[in-house]
N, C-alpha and C positions, 0 to 999 in steps of 0.2 A: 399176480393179478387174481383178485376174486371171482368167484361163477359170475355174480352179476358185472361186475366188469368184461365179462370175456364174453359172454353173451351179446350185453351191447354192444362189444365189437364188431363180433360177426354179422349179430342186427345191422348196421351200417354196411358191414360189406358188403350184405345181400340186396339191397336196393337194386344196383342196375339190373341183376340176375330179375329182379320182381318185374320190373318195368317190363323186360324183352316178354318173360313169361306169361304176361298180360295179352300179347300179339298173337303168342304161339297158340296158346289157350284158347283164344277168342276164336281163331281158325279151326279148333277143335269141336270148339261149341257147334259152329255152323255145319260144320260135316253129322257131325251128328244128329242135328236139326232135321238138315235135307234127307240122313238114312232113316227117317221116321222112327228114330230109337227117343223116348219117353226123357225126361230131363232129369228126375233120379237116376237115370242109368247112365246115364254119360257122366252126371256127377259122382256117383260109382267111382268110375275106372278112372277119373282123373284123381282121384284121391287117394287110389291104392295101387294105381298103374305110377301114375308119376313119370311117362316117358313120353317123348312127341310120336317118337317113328312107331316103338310099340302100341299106341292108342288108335292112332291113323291104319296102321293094319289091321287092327284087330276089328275096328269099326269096319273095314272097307270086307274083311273076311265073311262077318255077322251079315252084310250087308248084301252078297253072294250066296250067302248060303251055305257058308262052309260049314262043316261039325266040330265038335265042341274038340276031338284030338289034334285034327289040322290047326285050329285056331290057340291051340295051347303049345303045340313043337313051334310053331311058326312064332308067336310073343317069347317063348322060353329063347328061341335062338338068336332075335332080335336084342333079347336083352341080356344075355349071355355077358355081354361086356361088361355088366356091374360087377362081375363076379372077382373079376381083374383087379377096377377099383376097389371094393371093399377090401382084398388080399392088402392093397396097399395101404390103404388108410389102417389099418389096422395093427400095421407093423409102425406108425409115425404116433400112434396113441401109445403114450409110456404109462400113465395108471393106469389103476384096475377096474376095469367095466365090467359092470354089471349083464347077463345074458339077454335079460328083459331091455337094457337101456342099446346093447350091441344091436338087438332085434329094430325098435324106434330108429335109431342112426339108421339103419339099413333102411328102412321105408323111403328117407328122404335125399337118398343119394340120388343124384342125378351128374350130368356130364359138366356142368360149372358148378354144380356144387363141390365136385370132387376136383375141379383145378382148383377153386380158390381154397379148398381147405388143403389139399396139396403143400399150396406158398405156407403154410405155417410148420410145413416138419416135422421135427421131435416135438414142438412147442404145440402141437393141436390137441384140443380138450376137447373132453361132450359138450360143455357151456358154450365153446366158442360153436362147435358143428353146430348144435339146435338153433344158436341164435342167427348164424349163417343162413341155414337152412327155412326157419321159419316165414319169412317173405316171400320168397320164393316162390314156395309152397302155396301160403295162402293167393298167390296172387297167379297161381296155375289154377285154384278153385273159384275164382270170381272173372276170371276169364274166361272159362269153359261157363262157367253161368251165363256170363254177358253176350257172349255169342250163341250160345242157343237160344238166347230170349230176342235177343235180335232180329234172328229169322233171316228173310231177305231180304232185309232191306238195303245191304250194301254191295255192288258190283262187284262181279268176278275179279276186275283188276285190284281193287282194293283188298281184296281176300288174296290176292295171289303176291302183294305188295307186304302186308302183313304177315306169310311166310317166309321171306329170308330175314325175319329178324333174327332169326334163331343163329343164320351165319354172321351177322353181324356180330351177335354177341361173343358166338365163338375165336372171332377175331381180335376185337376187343381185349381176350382174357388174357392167348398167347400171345401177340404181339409185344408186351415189353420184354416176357422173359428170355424172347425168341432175340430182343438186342442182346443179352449179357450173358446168355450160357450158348454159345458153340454146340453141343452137344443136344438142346434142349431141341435149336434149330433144326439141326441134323435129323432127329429123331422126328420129327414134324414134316419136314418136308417128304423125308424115305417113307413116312405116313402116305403121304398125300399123291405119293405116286406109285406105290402100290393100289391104292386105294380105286387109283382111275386105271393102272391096267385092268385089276379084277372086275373093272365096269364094261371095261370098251372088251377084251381081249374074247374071243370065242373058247368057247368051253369053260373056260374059267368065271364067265361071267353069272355060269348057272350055278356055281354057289351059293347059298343062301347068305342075304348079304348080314345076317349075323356073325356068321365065319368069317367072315371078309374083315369084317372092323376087326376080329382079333388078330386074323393072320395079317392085316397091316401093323394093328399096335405090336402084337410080340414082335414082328419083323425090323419094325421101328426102333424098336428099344433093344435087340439085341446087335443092330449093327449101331450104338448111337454109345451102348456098353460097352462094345469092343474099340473104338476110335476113338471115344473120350472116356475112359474110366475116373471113376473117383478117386480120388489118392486117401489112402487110409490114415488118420492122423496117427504122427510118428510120439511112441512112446518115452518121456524123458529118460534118461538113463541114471542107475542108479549115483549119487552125490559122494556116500562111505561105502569103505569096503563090508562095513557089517552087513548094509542094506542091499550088498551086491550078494552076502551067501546067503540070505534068506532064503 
């Protein structure tokens, strides 16, 4: 497959990712609206932040009062989790990338951009990531537009209706693989309930919930490693005896 084939690919894939993006975004817009922060500046952080839960705090911190160290451990810890994905998408890219072009991929990772470049494996390309990625993206920055320019004119339920898109879409992505891989499921669900002890459970809950989302995913994926491991493809065995003394 060509760059520009594999581009358009991913271009296509990214559609539903654009559309939810659009919801989340707009909700972003409006927070920032009502925190009296300037419309460059939210456009800013949507374009180099690129996350929901890290922009939402970071506004609501600016917005308190916080200082500029609080407000940089508390994003750093929030978004700590890309660090994970990047580790893997990086081991699923078999050519050779460029530092400058590793740098760009990294800007536009996000949490469905990194399941659906995920489903491609060994087979994931930069052509396919960017054209993946590009939608999305743009449609995080015309969404964060559209709701700051908005203002107030739509009711708090409709603001608060247009925040679970983001779970919708989450659902969306894993539920087919969650039918055909056993392991994937497993790994998913030991997710999702660690995820609500370290919410409800006392003491534990005052973790910062950037820690949380790793100690559920590492937790997740290493009991999901242990009960369903991958089986290593089994090497042919030599055909002559020459090719056996090599």
């Amino acid at each position: 497959m060509s760059k520009k084939d594999a581009y358009l690919s991913g271009l296509k894939k990214g559609i539903a990712v654009a559309i939810a993006y659009l919801a989340v975004s707009f909700t972003f817009g409006l927070a920032a609206r009502r925190g009296t922060f300037p419309l460059w500046f939210a456009s800013l952080i949507s374009a180099t932040n690129l996350t929901s839960a890290g922009q939402f705090t970071g506004i609501e911190l600016l917005r308190l009062g916080a200082g500029y160290l609080e407000l940089t451990l508390a994003v750093f810890i929030i978004n700590l989790r890309y660090a994970l994905m990047s580790f893997s998408l990086s081991q699923q890219v078999k050519v050779r990338v460029e530092p400058v072009t590793r740098f760009c991929m990294s800007l536009f990772l996000t949490d469905e951009v990194f399941a659906l470049a995920n489903e491609k494996g060994g087979e994931l390309t930069p052509a396919y990531y960017f054209g993946l990625s590009t939608l999305p993206y743009l449609g995080w920055q015309i969404g964060t537009l559209a709701g700051y320019l908005s203002g107030g004119l739509f009711p708090n339920r409709v603001i608060a209706a247009a925040g679970i898109a983001i779970y919708c879409m989450y659902i969306a992505i894993f539920l087919p693989p969650l039918k055909k891989e056993k392991g994937i499921a497993l790994a998913v669900l030991t997710a999702a309930a660690i995820s609500c002890a370290t919410f409800y459970l006392p003491f534990v809950n005052r973790i910062p919930m950037g820690f949380r989302v790793i100690i559920a995913a590492l937790a997740a994926t290493l009991v999901a490693a242990a009960l369903f491991p991958k089986k290593e493809e089994s090497i042919a065995a030599p055909q002559t005896e020459k090719e056996a003394n090599r």
